[in-house]
DRENZATI-213757 format. One line per 4 residues: number of its first residue (from 1); their letters; for each residue x, y, z of C-alpha. Coordinates in nm, 4 decimals. Example, Ala and Ser with C-alpha at 12.3 -4.5 7.8 and 13.67 -1.06 7.14 Angstrom:
residues 2
1> AS> 1.2300 -0.4500 0.7800 | 1.3670 -0.1060 0.7140
This chain:
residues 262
1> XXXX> 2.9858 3.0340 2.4887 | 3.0042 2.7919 2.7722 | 3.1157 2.4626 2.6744 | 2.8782 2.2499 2.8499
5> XXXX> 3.0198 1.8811 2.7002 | 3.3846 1.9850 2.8239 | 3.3131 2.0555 3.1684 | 3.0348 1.7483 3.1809
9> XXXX> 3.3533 1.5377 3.0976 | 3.5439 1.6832 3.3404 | 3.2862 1.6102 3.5971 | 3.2610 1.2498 3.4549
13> XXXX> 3.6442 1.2094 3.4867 | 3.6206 1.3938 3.8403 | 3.4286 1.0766 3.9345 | 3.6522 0.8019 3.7962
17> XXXX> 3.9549 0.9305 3.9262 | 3.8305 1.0771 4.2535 | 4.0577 1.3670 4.1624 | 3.8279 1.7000 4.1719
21> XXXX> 3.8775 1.9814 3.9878 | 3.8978 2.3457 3.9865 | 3.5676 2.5810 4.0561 | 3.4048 2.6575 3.6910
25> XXXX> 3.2362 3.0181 3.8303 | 3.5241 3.2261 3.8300 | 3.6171 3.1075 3.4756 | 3.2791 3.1467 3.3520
29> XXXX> 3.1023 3.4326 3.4989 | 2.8528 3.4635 3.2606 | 2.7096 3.1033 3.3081 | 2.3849 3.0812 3.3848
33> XXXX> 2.1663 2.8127 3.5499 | 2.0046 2.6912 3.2610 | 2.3776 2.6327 3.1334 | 2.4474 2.4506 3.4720
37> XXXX> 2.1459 2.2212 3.4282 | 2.2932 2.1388 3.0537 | 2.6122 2.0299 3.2339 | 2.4145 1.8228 3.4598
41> XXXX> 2.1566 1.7149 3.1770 | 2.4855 1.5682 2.9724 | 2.6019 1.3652 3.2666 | 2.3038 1.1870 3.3450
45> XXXX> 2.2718 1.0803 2.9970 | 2.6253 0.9261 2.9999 | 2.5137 0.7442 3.2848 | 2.2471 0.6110 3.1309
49> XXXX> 2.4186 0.5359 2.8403 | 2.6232 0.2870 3.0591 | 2.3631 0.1181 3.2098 | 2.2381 0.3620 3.5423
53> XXXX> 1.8601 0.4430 3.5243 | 1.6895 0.7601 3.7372 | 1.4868 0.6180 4.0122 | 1.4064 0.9724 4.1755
57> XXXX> 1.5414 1.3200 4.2147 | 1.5763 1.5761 4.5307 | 1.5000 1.8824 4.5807 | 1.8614 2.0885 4.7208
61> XXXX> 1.8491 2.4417 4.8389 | 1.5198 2.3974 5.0220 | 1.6002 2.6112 5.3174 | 1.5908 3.0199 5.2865
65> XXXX> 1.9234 3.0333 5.4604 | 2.0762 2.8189 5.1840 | 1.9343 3.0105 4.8920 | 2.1097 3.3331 5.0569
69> XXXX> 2.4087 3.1435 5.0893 | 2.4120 3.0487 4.7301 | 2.2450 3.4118 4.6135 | 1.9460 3.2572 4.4530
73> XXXX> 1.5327 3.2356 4.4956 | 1.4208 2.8865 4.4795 | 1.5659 2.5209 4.5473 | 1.7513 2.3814 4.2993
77> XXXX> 1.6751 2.0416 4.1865 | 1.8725 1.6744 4.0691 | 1.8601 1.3178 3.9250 | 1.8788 1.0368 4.1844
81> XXXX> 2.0332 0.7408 3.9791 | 1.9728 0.3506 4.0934 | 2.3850 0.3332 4.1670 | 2.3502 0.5826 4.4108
85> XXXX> 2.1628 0.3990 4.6561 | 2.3408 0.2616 4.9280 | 2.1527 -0.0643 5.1648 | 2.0996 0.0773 5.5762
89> XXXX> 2.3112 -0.1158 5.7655 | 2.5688 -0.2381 5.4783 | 2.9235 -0.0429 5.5005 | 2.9262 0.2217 5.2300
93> XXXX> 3.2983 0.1042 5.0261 | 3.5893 0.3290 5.0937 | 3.6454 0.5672 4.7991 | 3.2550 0.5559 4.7339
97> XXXX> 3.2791 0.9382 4.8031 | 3.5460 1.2332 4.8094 | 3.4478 1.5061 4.9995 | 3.1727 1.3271 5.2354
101> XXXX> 2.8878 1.5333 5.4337 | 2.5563 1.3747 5.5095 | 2.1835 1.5082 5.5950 | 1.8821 1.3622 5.7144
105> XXXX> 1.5523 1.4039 5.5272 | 1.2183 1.2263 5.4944 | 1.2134 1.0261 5.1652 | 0.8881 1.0336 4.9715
109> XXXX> 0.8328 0.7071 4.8031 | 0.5541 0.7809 4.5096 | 0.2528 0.5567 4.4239 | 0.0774 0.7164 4.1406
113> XXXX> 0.2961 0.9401 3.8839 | 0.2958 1.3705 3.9418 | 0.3110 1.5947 3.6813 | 0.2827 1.9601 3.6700
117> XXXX> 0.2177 2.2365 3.5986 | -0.0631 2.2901 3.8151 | 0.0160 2.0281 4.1053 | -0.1131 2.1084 4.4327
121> XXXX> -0.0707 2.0174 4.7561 | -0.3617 1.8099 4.7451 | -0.2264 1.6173 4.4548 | 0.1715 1.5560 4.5859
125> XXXX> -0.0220 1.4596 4.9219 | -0.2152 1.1831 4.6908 | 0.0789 1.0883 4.5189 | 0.2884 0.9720 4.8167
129> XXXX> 0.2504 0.5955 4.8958 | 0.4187 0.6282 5.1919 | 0.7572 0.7795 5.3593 | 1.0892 0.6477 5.5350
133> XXXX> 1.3557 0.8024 5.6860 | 1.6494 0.9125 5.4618 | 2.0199 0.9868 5.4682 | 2.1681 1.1576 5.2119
137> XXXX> 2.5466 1.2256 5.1557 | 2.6199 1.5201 4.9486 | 2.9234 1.5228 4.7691 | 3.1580 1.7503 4.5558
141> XXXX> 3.3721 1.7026 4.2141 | 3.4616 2.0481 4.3095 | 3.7840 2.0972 4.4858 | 3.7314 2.1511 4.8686
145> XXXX> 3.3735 2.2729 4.8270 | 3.4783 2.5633 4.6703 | 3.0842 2.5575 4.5216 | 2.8971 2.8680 4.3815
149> XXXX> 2.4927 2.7898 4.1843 | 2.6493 2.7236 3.9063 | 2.9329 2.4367 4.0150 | 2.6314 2.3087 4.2474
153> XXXX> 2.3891 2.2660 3.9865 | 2.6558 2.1468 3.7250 | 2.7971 1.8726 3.9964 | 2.4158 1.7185 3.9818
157> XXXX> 2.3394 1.9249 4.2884 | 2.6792 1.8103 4.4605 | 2.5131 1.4452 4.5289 | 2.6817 1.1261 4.6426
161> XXXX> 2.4596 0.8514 4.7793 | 2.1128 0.7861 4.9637 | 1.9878 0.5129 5.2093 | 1.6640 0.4800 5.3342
165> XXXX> 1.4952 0.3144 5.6392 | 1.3062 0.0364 5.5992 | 0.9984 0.0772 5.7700 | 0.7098 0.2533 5.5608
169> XXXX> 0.4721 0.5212 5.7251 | 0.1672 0.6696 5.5421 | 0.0904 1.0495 5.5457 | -0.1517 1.0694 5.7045
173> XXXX> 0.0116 0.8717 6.0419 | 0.3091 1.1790 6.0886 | 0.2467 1.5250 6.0369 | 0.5844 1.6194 5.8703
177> XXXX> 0.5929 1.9624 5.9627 | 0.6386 1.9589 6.3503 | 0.8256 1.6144 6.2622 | 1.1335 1.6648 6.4606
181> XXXX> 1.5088 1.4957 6.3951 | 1.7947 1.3741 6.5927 | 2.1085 1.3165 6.4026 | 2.4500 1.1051 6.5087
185> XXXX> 2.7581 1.0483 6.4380 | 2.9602 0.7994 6.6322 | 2.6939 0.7852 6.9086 | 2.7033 1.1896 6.9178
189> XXXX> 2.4218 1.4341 6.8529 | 2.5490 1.6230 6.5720 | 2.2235 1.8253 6.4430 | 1.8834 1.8702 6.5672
193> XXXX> 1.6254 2.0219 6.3441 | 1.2919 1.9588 6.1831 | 1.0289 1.9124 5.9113 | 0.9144 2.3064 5.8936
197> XXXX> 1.2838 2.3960 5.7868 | 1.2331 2.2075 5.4317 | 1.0388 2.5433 5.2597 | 0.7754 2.5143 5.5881
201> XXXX> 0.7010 2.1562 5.4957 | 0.8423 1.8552 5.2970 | 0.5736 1.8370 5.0826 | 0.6179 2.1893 4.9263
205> XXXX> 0.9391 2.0689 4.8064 | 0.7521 1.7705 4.6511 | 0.5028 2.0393 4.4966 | 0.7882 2.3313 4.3501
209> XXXX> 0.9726 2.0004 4.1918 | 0.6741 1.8502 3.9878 | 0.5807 2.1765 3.8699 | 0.9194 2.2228 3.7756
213> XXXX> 0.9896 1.9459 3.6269 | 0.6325 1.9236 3.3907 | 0.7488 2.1825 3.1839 | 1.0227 2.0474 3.0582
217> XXXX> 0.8080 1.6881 2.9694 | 0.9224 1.5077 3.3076 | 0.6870 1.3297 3.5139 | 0.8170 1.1984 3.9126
221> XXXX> 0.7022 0.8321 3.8185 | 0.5567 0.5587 4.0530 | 0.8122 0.4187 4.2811 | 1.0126 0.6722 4.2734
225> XXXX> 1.2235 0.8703 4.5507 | 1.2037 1.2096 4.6781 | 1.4329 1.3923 4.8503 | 1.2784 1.7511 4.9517
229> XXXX> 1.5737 1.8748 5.1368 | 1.7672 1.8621 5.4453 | 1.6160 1.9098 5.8137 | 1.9504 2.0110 5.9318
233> XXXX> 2.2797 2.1681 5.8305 | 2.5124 1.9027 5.6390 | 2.7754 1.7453 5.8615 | 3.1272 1.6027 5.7516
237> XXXX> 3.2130 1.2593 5.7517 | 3.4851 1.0346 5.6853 | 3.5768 0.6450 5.6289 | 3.4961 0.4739 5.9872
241> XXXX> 3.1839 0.7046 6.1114 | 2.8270 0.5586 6.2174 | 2.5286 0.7452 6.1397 | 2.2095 0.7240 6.2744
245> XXXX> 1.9134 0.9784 6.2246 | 1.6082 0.9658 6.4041 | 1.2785 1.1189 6.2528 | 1.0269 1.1471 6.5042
249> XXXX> 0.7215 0.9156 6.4121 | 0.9029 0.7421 6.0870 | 1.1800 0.5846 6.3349 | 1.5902 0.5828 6.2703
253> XXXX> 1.8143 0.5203 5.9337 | 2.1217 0.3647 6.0186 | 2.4821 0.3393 5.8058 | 2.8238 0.3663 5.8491
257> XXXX> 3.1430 0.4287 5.6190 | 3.3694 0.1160 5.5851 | 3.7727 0.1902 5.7458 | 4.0248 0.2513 5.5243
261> XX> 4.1266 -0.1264 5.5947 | 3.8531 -0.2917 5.5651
């Protein structure tokens, strides 16, 4: 029996301390992803219960060497909460994160609600008000990434904040396929990628994660975010760095981490 509530808690206590904790895989073997997504499932309801709400959810595991990586078939999937977003340009508070790595990704931003089973690309495409550019930092309770599926999915998909760009771009002005992206870090290139590496295209991701979610009586609401997965590897951070990622036709997303001292 895998107890689900005690290792939520532990999660939940992960976060208020900023102390992580040990790997759950090799002391639950058995544990399967359905028992990870209770985990997760428990979590999110304690934030709710003190006042968070779910503006969105991502899509993680999107690319095929990822799913290798983690010995699974398919992305996984996770609750974006409204604490979670971070404002571009404002300095992202020391001790907002513990083990800091950040991606960039287009952000869908939904106009009429998506529920599956049955969604096709057609539909997600209709969906989709419009799309910014995206930084995500990913982010582990676990201690030093130590992360199999199941500590992933039970660590709500190992997020830790978001912040989008602020200038909208319909669908139907980018093709996000052949979209390519420059990301830096402290005025470096770090990572060059682009829009075919999220499962061949972004919206696929938006597609697998309605009709994912329908069963289980969830529909991806109006407003909205969507995050369908990296375009390039993740890259560490710390307190201090810049980031800037370009996305070729939606234009740059810009943060930084505050020092230490400020």
């Amino acid at each position: 029996m895998i107890p689900h509530q005690e290792l939520a808690d532990a999660l939940l206590t992960a976060y208020r301390t900023g102390e992580p904790v040990e790997p759950f895989t090799p002391r639950f073997p058995g544990a399967t992803i359905e028992d990870a997504y209770r985990v997760q499932q428990l979590q999110v309801a304690a934030w709710l219960d003190d006042g968070d709400r779910i503006v969105g959810h991502k899509v993680g595991l999107a690319s095929r060497a990822m799913q290798d990586m983690m010995g699974v078939n398919q992305p996984d999937f996770v609750h974006l909460t409204q604490r979670m977003f971070h404002l571009e340009h404002a300095p992202i508070p020391v001790g907002t994160f513990q083990q800091p790595r950040v991606e960039p990704e287009v952000a869908f931003i939904l106009g009429r609600p998506l529920t599956g089973p049955g969604v096709s690309i057609a539909d997600a495409i209709a969906a989709v008000d419009h799309v910014v550019p995206a930084l995500e930092f990913v982010d582990s309770r676990i201690s030093n990434w130590q992360i199999r599926i199941f500590d992933t999915v039970a660590d709500n998909a190992s997020s830790g904040g978001v912040v989008l760009g602020s200038r909208p771009t319909k669908l139907a002005d980018v093709d996000l396929r052949l979209m390519g992206c420059n990301l830096f870090i402290n005025g470096e290139l770090r990572g060059t990628g682009a829009g075919g590496a999220v499962l061949g295209s972004p919206l696929n991701a938006l597609v697998w994660l309605a009709n994912t979610l329908g069963p289980m009586g969830v529909t991806l609401e109006p407003g909205h975010v969507v995050l369908p997965g990296s375009m390039t590897r993740a890259f560490d951070v710390a307190p201090g760095d810049s980031i800037v990622a370009h996305l070729a036709g939606l234009g740059s997303v810009t943060t930084y981490l505050a020092k230490e001292d400020q």
